[in-house]
C-alpha positions in Angstrom: 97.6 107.7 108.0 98.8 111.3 106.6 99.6 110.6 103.6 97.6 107.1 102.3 98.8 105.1 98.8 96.3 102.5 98.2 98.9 100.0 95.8 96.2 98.8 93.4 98.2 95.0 92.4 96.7 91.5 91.0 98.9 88.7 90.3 96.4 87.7 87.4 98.0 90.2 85.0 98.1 88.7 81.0 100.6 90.9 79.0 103.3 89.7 81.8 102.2 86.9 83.8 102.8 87.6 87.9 104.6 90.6 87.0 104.1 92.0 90.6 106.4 89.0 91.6 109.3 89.2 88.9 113.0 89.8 90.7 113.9 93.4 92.1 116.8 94.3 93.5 117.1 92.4 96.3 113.1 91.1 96.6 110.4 91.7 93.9 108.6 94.4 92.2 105.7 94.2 95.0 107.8 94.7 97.8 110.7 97.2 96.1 106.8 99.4 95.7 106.3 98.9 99.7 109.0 99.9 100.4 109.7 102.7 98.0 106.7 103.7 99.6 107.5 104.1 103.0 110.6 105.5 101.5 108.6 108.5 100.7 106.7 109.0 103.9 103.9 107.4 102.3 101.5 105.1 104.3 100.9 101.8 101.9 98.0 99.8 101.7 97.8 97.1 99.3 95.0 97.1 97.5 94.2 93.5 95.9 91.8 90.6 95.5 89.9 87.7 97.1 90.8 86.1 94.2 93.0 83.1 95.0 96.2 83.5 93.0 96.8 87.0 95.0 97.0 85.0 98.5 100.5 85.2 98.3 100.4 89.6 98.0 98.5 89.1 101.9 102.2 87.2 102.9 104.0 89.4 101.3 102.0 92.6 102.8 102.8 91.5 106.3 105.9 90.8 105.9 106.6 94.2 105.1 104.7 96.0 107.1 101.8 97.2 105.0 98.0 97.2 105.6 96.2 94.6 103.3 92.7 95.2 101.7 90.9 92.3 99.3 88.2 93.2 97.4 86.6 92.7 93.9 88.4 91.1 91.1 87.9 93.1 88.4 85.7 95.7 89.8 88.8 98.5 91.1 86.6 101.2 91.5 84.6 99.5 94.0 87.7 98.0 95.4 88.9 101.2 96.1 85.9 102.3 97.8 85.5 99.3 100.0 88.9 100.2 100.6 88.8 103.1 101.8 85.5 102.8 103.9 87.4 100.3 105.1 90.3 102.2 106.6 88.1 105.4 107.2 89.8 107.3 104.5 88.5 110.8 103.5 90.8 110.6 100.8 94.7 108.6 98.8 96.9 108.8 96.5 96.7 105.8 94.2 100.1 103.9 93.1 100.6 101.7 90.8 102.2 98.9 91.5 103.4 98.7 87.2 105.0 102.2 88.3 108.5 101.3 90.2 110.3 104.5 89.8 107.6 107.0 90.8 107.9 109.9 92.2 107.3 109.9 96.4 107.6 113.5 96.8 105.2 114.2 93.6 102.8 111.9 95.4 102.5 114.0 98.3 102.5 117.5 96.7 99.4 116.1 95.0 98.3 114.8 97.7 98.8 118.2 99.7 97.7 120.0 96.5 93.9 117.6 96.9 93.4 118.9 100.2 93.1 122.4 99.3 89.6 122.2 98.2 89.9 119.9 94.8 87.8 116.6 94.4 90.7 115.0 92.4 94.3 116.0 91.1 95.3 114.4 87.9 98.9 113.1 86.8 100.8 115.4 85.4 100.9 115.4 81.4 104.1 113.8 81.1 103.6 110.8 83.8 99.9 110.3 81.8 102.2 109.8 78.9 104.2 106.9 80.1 106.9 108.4 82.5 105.1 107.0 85.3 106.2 109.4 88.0 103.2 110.2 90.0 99.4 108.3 89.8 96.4 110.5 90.6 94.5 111.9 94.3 91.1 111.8 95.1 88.4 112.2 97.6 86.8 108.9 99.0 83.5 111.0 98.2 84.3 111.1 94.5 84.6 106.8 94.4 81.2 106.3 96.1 79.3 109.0 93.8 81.4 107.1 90.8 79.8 103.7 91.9 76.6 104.2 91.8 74.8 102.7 89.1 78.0 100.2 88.3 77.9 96.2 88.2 79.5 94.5 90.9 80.7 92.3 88.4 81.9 95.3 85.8 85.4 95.7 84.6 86.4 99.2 86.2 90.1 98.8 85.5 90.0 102.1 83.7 87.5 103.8 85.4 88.8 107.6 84.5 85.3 107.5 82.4 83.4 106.8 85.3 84.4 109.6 87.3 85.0 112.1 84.7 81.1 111.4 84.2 80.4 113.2 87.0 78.8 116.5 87.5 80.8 119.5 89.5 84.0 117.7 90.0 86.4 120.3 90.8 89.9 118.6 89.5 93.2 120.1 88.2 96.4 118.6 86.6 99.3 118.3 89.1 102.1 120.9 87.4 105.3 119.6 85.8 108.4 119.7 88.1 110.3 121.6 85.5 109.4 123.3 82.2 111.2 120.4 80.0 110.7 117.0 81.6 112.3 113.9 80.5 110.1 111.4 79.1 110.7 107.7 78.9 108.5 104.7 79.3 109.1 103.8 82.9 105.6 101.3 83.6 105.7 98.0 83.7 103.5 96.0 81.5 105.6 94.2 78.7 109.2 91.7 79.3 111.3 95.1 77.6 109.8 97.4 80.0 111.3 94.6 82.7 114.6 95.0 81.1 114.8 98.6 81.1 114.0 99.3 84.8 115.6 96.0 85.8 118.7 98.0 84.9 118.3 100.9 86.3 117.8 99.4 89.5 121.2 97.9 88.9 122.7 100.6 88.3 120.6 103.7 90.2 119.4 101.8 93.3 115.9 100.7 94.2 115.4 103.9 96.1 117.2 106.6 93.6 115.2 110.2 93.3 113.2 110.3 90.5 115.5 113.2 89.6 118.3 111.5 89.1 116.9 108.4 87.1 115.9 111.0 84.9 119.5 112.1 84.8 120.9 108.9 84.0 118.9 108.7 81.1 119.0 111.6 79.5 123.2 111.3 79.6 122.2 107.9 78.3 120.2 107.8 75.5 120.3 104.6 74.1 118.4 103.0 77.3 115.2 104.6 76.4 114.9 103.1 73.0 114.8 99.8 74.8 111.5 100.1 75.3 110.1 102.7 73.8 108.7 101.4 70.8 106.0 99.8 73.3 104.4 103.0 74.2 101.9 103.6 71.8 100.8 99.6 72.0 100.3 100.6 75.2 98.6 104.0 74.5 96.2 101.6 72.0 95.7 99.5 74.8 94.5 102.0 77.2 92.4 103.8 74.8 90.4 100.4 73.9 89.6 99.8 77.5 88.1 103.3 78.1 85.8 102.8 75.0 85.3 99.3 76.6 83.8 101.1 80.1 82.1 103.6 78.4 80.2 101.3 76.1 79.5 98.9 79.5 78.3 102.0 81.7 75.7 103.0 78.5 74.5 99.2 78.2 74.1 99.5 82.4 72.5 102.8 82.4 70.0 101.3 79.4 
């Protein structure tokens, strides 16, 4: 595999139950991601559970012709690496499979930027944001050194603490594609987010360049406001969970 996306996806998600399985264009928002993925010369795996209630992501998998990997529960970080062992993978790009628009040929730049000598390649500051255009790279060597001393039962879901942790991680921040980029909220983690890119699927096609989404809403302004107002809930959200990790990863270490 050149160019490896391990789709992290769980059916057991609480702010938007099965949201991985809500309409897409044509199929849902688990396969649009497949295939948007292969789209972009990407190679998917999806990167799930043994959890029961994510059987159906093995059918769906198959039937679209990506690789299937079922690990922990709540445990990603380890899930990843199992992963990637796994599949003898020196190194991905993780996509999130709440990120329907991203950005394929970000992916790979990063990607191509990793393999230069870096560990890991963060988003770039606008995506981090909530634009959701490109999710981060990293070396398989970086996951099992971030493991070590975590709970197989621990919630890793954020695990950015875990790794940033580390000593003599050479990382930098993938670059902006221009000097002014749009910014919208394009994940997918509340029913308004579903509305907004619901509609531009309607209108820009499942496989439209990031480019010209972007377009489309900047020479339509109102779209953005129709779920914007979710961001920093979100923002919250995420910030709570990191505190979460770090607080577990001291009571391990103790």
């Amino acid at each position: 595999m050149k160019y490896p996306g391990l789709i992290t996806v769980r059916c057991s998600s609480s702010r938007l139950p099965n949201k991985c399985l809500l309409p897409f264009g044509e199929n849902d928002v688990i396969t649009h991601i497949i295939n948007r993925s292969k789209h972009y010369n990407l190679d998917p795996i999806v990167c799930t559970s043994k959890d029961p209630t994510d059987d159906i992501l093995v059918e769906i998998a198959e039937k679209n012709g990506a690789l299937i990997f079922r690990g922990h529960l709540e445990n990603k970080l380890m899930r990843w690496r199992d992963c990637c062992n796994n599949f003898k993978l020196n190194d991905f790009h993780s996509i999130d499979a709440d990120d329907p628009f991203f950005d394929g040929d970000l992916m790979i730049q990063s990607l191509e930027l990793l393999r230069e000598g870096y560990d890991m390649v963060y988003p770039t500051e606008s995506s981090h944001k909530g634009s959701a255009t490109v999710g981060f790279s990293l070396k398989t060597k970086i996951i099992e050194e971030a493991c070590k001393g975590v709970e197989e039962n621990q919630d890793t879901e954020v695990m950015w603490p875990l790794i940033e942790r580390l000593s003599n991680i050479k990382s930098i921040v993938l670059p902006e594609k221009s000097k002014s980029p749009y910014l919208a909220r394009m994940t997918l983690d509340y029913e308004e987010d579903y509305w907004l890119l619901n509609s531009i699927e309607r209108i820009c096609g499942g496989m439209a360049p990031r480019d010209e989404i972007d377009t489309f809403l900047k020479n339509n302004p109102d779209f953005y406001k129709i779920n914007w107002f979710r961001n920093s809930q979100w923002k919250e959200n995420q910030q709570s969970k990191e505190r979460r990790i770090s607080k577990n990863q001291r009571t391990y270490s103790d």
